[in-house]
C-alpha positions as CSV (number, residue, x, y, z in Angstrom):
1,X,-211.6,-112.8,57.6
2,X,-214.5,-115.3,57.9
3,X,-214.1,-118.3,60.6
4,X,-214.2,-121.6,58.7
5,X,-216.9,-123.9,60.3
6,X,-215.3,-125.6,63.6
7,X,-212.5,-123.4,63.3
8,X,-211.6,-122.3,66.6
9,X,-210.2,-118.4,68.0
10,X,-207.0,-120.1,68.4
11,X,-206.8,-122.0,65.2
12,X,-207.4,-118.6,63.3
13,X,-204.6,-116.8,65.0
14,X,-202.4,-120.1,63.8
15,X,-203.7,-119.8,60.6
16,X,-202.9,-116.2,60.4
17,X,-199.3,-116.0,61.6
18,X,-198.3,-118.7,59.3
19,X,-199.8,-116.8,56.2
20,X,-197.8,-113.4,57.4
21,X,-194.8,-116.0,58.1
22,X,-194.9,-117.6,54.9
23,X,-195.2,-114.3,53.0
24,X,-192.2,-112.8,55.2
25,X,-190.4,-115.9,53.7
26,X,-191.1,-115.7,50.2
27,X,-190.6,-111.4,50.8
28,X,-187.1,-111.9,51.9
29,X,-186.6,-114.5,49.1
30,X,-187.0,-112.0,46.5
31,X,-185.3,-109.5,47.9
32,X,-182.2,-112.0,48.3
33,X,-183.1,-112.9,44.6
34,X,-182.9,-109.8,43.1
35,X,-179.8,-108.7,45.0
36,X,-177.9,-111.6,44.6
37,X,-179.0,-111.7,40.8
38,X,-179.4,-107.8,39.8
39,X,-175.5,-107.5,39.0
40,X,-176.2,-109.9,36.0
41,X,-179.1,-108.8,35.1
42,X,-177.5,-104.9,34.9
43,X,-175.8,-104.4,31.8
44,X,-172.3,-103.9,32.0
45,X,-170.3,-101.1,32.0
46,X,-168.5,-100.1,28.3
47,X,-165.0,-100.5,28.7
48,X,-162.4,-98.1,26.6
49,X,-163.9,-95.1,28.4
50,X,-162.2,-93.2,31.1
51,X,-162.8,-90.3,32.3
52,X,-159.6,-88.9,32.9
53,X,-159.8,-85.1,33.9
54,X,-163.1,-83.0,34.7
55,X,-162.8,-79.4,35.5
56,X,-166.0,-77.5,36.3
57,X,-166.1,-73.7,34.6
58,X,-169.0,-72.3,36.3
59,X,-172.4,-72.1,35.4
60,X,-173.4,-75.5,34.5
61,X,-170.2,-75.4,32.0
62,X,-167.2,-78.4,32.1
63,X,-164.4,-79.1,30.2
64,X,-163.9,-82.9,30.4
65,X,-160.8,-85.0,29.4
66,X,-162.0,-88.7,28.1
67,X,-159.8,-91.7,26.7
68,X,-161.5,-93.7,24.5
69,X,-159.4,-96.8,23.2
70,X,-156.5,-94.9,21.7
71,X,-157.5,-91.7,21.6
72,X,-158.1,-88.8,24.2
73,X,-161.0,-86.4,23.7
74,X,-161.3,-83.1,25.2
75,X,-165.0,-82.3,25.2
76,X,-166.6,-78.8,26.0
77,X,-170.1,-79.9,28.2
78,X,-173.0,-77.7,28.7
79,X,-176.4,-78.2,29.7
80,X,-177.2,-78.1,26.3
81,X,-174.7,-79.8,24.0
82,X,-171.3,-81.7,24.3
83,X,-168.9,-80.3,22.1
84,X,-165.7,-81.8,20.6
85,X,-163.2,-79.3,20.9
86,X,-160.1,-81.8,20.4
87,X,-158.9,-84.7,19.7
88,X,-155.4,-86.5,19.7
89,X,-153.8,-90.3,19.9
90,X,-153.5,-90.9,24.0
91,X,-149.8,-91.0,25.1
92,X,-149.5,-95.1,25.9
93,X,-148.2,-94.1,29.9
94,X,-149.8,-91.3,31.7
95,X,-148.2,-88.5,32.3
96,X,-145.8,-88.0,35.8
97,X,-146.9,-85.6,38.5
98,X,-145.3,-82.3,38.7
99,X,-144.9,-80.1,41.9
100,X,-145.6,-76.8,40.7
101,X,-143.8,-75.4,43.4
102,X,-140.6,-77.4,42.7
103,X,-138.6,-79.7,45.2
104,X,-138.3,-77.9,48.0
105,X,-136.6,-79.4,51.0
């Protein structure tokens, strides 16, 4: 960096750690920014999906449960293709859990 004419050692080093101060500031400014901003910049999520059941077969094979609006969809998933394999009207309350084993107390 070239010393301005009259400019003394001190002066320079002044200079200097306000430009790497003032770049620091504006830095941590954007980085605020584009935190505090990003979630609405990101598009949101589509609602009426869930995925409700996902059950790995092995080999980079799935069978995966999905509610869409009204519907569930059970969907074969490979690394290749997603396959419909069926489709019926989702029950309107989720099913209870059952205790394969039975009450046992």
């Amino acid at each position: 960096m070239p010393v301005a004419a009259g400019e003394t050692g001190v002066e320079m080093w002044t200079s200097l750690l306000q430009f790497l101060l003032a770049t620091g500031a504006v830095i941590a400014a954007a980085a605020w920014a584009t935190r505090r901003l990003g979630r609405w910049l990101q598009p949101g999520r589509p609602t009426g999906i869930e995925v409700r059941s996902y059950v790995p077969l092995g080999g980079r094979r799935a069978l995966c449960l999905v509610r869409l609006d009204d519907q569930e969809l059970l969907l074969g998933v490979t690394d290749h293709e997603v396959r419909l394999l069926l489709r019926r009207s989702a029950p309107s309350d989720p099913p209870a859990p059952t205790d394969p084993e039975g009450d046992r107390a």
